[in-house]
N, C-alpha and C positions, 0 to 999 in steps of 0.2 A: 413457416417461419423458422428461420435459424438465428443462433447466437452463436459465438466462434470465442467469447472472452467474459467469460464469469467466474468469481474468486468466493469459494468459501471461505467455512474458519479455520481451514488449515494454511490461509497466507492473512497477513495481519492486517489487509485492508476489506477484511471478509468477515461476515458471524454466523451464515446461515450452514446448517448441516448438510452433506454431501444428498444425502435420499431426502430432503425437504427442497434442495434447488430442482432436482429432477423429476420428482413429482408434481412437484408446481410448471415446473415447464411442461410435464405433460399435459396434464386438464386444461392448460391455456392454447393447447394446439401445437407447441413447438414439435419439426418433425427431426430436428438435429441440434445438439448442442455439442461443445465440446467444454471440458470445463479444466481452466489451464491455471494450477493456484502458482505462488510465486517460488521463484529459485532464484534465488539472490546471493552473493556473498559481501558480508560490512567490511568496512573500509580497514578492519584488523585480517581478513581473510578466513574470519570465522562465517561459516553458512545459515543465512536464515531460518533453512528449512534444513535439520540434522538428518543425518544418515535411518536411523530409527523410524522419526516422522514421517519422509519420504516414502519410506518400506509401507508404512501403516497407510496413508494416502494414496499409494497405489493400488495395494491389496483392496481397502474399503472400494475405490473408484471403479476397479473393475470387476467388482462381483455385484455392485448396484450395477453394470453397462448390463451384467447378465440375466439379472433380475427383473430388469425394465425391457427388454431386446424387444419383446413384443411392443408396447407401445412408445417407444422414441427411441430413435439411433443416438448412443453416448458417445463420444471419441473420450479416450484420456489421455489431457493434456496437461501439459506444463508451460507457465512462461519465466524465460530465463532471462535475469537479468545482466546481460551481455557485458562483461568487466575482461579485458587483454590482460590481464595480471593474472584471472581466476580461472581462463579460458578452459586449459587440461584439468583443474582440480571438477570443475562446471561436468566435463566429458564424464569422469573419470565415475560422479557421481548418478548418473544415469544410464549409467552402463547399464546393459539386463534388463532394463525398465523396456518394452515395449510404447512409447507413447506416442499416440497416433496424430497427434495436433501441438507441434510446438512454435509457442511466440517468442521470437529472441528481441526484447526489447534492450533501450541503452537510455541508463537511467540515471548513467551518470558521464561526462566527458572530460579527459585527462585527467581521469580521476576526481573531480569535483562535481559535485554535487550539481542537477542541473534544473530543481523546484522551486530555490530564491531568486536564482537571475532571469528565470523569465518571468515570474509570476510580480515578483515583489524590486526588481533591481537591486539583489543585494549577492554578495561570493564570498565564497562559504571559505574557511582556511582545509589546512588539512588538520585530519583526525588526531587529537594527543591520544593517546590509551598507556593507565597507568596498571600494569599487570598485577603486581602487586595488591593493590588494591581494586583491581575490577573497574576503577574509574574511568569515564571516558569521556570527552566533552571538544566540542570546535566553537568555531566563532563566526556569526555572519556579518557581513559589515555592509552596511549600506551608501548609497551617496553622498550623505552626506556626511560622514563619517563616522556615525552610529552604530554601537554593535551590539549584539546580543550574543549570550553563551548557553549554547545545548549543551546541557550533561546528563548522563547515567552514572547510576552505579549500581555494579551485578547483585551488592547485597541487601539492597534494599526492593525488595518483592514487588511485582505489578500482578496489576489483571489486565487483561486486553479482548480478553473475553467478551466483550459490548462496549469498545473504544466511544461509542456516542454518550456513553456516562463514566464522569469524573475517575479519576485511578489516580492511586500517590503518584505525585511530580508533578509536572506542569500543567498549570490549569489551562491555561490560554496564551495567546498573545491577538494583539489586535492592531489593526493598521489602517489608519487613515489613509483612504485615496482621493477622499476630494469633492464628492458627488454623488447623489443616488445613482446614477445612470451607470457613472464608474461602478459604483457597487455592484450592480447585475450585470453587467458587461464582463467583469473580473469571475463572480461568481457561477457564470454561465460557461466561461471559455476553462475551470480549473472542471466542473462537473464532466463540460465536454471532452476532458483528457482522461477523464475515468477517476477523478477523487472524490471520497466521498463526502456527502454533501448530511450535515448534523442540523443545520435550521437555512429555513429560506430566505433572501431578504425580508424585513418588517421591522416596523418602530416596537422597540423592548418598550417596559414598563416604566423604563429610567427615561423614555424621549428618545433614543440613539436608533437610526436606520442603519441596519447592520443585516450581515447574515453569517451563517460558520460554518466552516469545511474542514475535513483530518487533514494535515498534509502526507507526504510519505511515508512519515515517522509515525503515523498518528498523534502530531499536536493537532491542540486544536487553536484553527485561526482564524478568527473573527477578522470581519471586513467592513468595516464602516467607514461614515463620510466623514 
């Protein structure tokens, strides 16, 4: 068996430790992995993963490839999140890095966000970002002319360390689609694209058939009928 695309917790849709993913893939038989966490830059052109981090995630990645060589081949990978604006800063930050498995994914198109319009029918604005204050927030608008507003701000602390339990800001959001069957349909085809999945469909305590997923950002978005 091989895997070619597993994210620890050094990208934010990941928790488990670099030698906890590789040893478990060992004893389970795997004879190759490649493990490619995220390289992304936000819509300010500031980078997900910092110059420092990336240092520290390659060094850690390939002295576990070394550690382990006997019983499973490691590739160190990266996947990059493909932005025409960030493309030479993108290069420029991987320079030196030897990395033998890279996925250039495209996670967003002409610059807009591409997780509400397919999943949810809704488009996203672009990004305000208030410097001064570290603020930052957009707007999604839906069809029916419905919006919601994502915001941060830099001075207010998270954890993201176990995104499946609550962290200051947003609890949730949740979205009627209509049907159980929509429910696991939806929630089936967001898993199958690689996000991660916090409860499965089932009827809560309150009556509501629902299930809930991180989205990119890690919110968390409940899907109910």
């Amino acid at each position: 068996m091989i895997d070619c695309h597993i994210h620890s917790e050094y990208s934010p849709d990941g928790c488990e430790k670099l030698e906890d993913i590789i040893r478990a893939a060992a004893l389970r038989g795997f004879r190759y992995i490649a493990v490619t966490d995220h390289l992304d830059f936000h819509r300010d052109g500031t980078p997900c993963f910092l110059p420092e981090r990336l240092k520290a995630y390659y060094q850690e990645l390939t002295a576990l490839k070394e550690k382990y060589r006997n019983r499973i081949e490691v590739a160190a990978g990266i996947e990059i999140g493909y932005a025409e604006n960030f493309a030479y800063k993108t290069a420029d930050m991987i320079k030196g890095y030897n990395f033998e498995f890279v996925i250039n994914s495209i996670h967003d198109v002409n610059g807009e966000d591409c997780f509400w319009p397919k999943y949810f029918n809704g488009k996203s604005s672009g990004l305000y970002h208030n410097k001064n204050t570290g603020f930052k927030s957009y707007f999604i608008t839906f069809s029916d002319n419905s919006k919601i507003e994502l915001m941060q701000i830099s001075s207010i602390s998270e954890s993201k360390s176990s995104a499946e339990k609550q962290f200051l800001g947003l609890a949730h959001i949740a979205f009627s689609v209509g049907s159980k069957e929509k429910v696991d349909n939806l929630t089936k085809l967001l898993i199958e694209d690689g996000f991660k999945l916090v409860s499965n469909p089932r009827i809560t305590g309150d009556g509501y058939y629902e299930s809930c997923v991180l989205d990119h950002e890690l919110n968390r978005i409940e899907i109910t009928v």
